[in-house]
C-alpha positions in Angstrom: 87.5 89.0 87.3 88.7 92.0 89.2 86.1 94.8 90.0 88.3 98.0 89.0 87.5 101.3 90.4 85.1 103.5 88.5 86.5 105.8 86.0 89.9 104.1 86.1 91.0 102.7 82.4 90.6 98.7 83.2 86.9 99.6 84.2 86.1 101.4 80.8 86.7 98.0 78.8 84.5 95.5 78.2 84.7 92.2 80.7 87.3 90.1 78.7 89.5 92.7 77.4 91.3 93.8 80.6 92.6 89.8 80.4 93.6 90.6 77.2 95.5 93.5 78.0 97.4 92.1 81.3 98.6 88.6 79.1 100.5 91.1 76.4 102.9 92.0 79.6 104.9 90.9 82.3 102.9 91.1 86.0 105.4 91.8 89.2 105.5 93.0 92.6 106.8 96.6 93.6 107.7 97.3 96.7 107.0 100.7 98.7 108.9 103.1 96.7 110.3 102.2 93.8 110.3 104.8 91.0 108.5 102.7 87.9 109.1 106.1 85.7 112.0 108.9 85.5 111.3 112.0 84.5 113.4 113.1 81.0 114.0 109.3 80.4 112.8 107.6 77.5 109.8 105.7 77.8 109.5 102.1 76.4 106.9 100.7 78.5 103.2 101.3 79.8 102.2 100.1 83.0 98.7 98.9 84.5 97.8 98.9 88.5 96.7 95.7 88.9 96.9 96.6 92.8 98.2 99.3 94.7 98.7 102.9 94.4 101.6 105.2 92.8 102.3 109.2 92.7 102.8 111.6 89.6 105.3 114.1 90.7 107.3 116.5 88.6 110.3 118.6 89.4 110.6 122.1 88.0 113.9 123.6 86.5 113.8 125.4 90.2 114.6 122.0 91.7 110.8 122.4 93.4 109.1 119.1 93.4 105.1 119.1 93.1 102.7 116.3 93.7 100.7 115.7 90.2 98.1 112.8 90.5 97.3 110.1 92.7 97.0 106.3 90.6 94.5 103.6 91.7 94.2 99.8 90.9 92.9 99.3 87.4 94.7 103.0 85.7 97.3 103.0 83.6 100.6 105.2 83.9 103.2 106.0 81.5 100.7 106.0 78.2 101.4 109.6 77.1 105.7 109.1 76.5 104.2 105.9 74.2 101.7 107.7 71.9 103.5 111.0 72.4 107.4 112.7 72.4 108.9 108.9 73.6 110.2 111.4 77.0 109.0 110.6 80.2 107.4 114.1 81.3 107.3 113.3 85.1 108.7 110.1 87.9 105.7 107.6 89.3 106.5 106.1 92.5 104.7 103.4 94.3 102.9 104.4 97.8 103.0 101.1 99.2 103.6 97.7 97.5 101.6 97.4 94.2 101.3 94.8 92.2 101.7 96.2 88.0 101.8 94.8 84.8 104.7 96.6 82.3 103.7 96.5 78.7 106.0 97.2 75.6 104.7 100.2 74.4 104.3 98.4 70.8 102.4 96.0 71.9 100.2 98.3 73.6 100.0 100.4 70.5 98.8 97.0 68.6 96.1 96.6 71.1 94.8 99.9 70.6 94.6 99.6 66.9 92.5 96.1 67.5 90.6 97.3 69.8 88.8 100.3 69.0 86.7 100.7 71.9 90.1 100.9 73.9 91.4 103.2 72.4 88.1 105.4 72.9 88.7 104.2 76.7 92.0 105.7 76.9 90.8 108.5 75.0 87.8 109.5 77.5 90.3 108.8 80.2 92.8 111.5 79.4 89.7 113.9 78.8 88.6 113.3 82.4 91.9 113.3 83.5 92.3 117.3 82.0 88.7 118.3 83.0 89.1 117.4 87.2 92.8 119.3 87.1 90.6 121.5 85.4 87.9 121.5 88.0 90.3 121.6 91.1 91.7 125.0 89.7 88.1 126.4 89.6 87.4 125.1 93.0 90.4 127.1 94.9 90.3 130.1 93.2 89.4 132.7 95.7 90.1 130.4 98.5 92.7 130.4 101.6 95.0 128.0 102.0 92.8 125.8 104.9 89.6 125.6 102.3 91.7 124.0 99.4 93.2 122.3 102.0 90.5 120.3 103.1 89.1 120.4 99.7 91.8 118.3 98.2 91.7 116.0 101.7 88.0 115.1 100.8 88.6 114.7 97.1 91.4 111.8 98.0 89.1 110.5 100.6 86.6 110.0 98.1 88.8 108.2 96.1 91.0 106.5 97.9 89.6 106.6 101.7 88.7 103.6 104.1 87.0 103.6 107.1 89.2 103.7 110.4 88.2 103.7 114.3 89.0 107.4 114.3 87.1 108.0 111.4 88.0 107.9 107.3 91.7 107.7 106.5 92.6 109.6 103.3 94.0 106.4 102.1 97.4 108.3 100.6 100.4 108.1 102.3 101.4 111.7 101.3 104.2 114.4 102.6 103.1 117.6 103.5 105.3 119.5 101.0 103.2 117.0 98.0 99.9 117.8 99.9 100.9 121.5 99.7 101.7 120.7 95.7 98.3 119.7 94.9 96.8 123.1 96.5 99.6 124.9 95.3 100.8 126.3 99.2 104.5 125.7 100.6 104.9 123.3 103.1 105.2 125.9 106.3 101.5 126.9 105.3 100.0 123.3 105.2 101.1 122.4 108.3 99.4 125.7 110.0 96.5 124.7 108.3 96.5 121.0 109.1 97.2 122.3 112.7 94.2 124.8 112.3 91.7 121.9 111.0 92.6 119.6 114.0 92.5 122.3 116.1 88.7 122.8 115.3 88.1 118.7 115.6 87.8 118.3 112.0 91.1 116.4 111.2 94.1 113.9 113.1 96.8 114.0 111.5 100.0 111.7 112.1 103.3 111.1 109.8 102.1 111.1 106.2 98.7 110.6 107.1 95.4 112.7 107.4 92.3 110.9 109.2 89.0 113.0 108.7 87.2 112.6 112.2 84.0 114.4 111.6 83.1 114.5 107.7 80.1 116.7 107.7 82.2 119.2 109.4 84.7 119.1 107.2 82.9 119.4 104.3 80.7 122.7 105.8 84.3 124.0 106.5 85.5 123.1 102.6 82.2 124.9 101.7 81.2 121.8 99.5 79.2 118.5 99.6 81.4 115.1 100.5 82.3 113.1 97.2 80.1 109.8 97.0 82.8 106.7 97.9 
């Protein structure tokens, strides 16, 4: 049995249910890529991680495109079209080949109503879910652009980070107009402040890539204790 990241939605269920789940669907591999959900679409189908990672992005009636959320092994995207409206509110896009399970959202529905505790899974998940958006608004409020910055680099460390010769690799393959999204800068100002955080030794950073070279530093800089890994 797979040992799913805490907090994410196969973790909250008890040890035979995420079986349970995974045999109602159809399991395949995606590559690098490949846009699982379109925003404005109809949504007929629920999909679990079952390895891998995808991106939540949105695009504004502007034509602006903003990085949401960051999925891990073991969460599940494309829940909220199912139980809500039936429109998909945003695209999900693999980072990297992931391996999924898609779900018809009825029998996913059916599997809610058996299973009670699941549905109080999925219930505490979009609560967390709310409450750290919620908590990343708090923490760059009064805060230039180089604090959130690093902020939100630690955070996805923390969740998604893996040791490296260098150092700790974010672990997210991410643009710097989508790393600018989740801080709410413009691209133009994330790289000045990626260049100003390697410039001080804190950070390397590459194509699509952020490697945090001294931690400790970082996380003085960011004004905040690392996230446990």
């Amino acid at each position: 049995m797979a040992k799913w990241p805490t907090g994410t939605f196969l973790a909250r269920l008890p040890e035979a249910m995420p079986a349970e789940l995974v045999g109602l669907g159809t399991t395949f591999v995606a590559p690098d890529g490949t846009r699982l959900i379109r925003q404005g679409e109809a949504g007929s189908l629920v999909y679990l991680i079952l390895h891998g990672l995808v991106k939540i992005t949105t695009q504004a009636q502007n034509g602006e495109r903003a990085l949401l959320a960051i999925r891990v092994s073991g969460d599940i995207v494309g829940e909220m079209a199912i139980l809500g409206s039936g429109r998909r509110t945003a695209d999900v896009t693999t980072c990297g080949p992931a391996s999924l399970c898609a779900i018809k959202g009825s029998a996913f529905v059916g599997y809610l109503q058996r299973h009670p505790h699941a549905a109080f899974a999925l219930s505490g998940l979009l609560g967390d879910r709310l409450e750290w958006a919620n908590q990343r608004r708090l923490e760059f409020a009064g805060y230039d652009a180089e604090v959130c910055l690093a902020r939100i680099i630690l955070a996805l460390a923390a969740a998604h980070g893996r040791a490296v010769l260098e150092g700790v690799d974010m672990g997210v393959r991410l643009t710097r107009a989508e790393l600018g999204s989740l801080v709410g800068a413009k691209e133009p100002t994330v790289q000045k402040a990626l260049r100003s955080l390697s410039e001080r030794g804190l950070v390397l950073r590459g194509h699509r890539r952020v490697v945090i070279r001294d931690m400790p530093g970082l996380a003085k800089f960011a004004d905040c204790v690392p996230e446990n890994r």
